[in-house]
C-alpha positions as CSV (number, residue, x, y, z in Angstrom):
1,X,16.0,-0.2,14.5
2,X,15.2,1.7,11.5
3,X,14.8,-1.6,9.3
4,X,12.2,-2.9,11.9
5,X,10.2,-0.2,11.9
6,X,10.0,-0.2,8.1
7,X,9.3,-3.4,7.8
8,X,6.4,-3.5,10.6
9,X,5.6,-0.8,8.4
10,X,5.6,-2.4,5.3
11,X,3.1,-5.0,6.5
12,X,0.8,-2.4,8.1
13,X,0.1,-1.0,5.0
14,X,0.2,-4.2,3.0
15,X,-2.4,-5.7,5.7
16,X,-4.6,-2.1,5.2
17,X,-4.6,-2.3,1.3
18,X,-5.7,-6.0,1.3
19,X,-7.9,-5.5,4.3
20,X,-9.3,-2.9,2.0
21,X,-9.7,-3.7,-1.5
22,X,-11.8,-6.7,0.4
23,X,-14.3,-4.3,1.4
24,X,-15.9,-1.0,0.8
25,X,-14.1,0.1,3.6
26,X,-10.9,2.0,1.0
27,X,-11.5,5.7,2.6
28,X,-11.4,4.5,6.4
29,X,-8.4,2.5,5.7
30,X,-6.9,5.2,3.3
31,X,-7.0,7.5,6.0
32,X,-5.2,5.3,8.6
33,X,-2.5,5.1,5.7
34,X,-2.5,8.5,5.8
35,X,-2.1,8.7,9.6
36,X,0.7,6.0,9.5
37,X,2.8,8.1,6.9
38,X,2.1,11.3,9.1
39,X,3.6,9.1,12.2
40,X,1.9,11.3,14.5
41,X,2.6,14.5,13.1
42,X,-1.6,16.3,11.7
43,X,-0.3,18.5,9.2
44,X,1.9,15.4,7.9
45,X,-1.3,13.8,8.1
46,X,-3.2,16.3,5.9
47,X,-0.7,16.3,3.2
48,X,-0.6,12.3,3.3
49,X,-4.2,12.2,2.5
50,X,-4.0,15.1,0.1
51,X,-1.5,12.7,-1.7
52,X,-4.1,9.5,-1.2
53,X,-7.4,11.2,-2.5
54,X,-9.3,9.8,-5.0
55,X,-6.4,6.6,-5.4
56,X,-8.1,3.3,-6.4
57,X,-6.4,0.5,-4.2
58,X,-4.9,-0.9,-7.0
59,X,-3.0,2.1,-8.1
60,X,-1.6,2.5,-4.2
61,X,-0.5,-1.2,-4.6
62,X,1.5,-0.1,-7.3
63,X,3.3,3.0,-5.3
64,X,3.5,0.6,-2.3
65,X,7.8,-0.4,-1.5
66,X,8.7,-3.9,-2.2
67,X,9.1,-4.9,1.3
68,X,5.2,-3.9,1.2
69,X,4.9,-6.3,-2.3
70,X,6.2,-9.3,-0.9
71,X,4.2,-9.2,2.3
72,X,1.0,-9.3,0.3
73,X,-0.6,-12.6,0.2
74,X,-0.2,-14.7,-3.6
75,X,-4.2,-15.2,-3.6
76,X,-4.6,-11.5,-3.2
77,X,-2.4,-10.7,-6.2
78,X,-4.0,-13.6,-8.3
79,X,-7.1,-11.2,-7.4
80,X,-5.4,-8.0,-9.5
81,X,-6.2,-6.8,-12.8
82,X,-3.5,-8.7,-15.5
83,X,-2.0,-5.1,-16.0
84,X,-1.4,-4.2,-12.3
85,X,-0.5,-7.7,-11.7
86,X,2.4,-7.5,-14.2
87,X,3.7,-4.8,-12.9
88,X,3.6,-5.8,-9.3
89,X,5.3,-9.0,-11.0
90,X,7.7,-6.9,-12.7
91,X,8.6,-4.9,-9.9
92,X,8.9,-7.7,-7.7
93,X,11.7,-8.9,-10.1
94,X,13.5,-5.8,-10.5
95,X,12.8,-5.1,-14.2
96,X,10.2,-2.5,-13.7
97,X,11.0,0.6,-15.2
């Protein structure tokens, strides 16, 4: 049960961060990350978003967990800076360090 809900949760917040960097919409969808990783809880909430401030999408791609990494579309990492795409590469991999 636990893997499940990781997983649904890993392409939540995969979906958000694409949906995301698409748009200009990054602080409404930074927030529902937020709300996700507070799973219901407002002062989890708070300090999620404390965490999320001011975070470019790109550098949340890079603190996402692999299950997140491999939901992520191939056209949307193509999209990535060459550094951030090497290390999403890299981590994919397992040689990041």
């Amino acid at each position: 049960m636990l893997g499940e809900s990781l997983l649904t949760l890993a392409a939540l917040a995969g979906q958000m961060v694409v949906d995301a960097a698409a748009t200009d919409a990054w602080e409404t969808a930074e927030h529902r990350y937020a709300k996700l990783l507070g799973r219901g809880d407002a002062k989890q909430t708070q300090l999620a978003e404390q965490r999320l401030a001011g975070l470019a999408p790109e550098q949340l791609i890079l603190a996402l967990p692999l299950e997140v990494l491999r939901v992520l579309p191939e056209e949307y990492l193509r999209s990535l800076p060459a550094e951030v795409q090497e290390r999403v590469r890299k981590r994919l991999q397992g040689t990041a360090h």
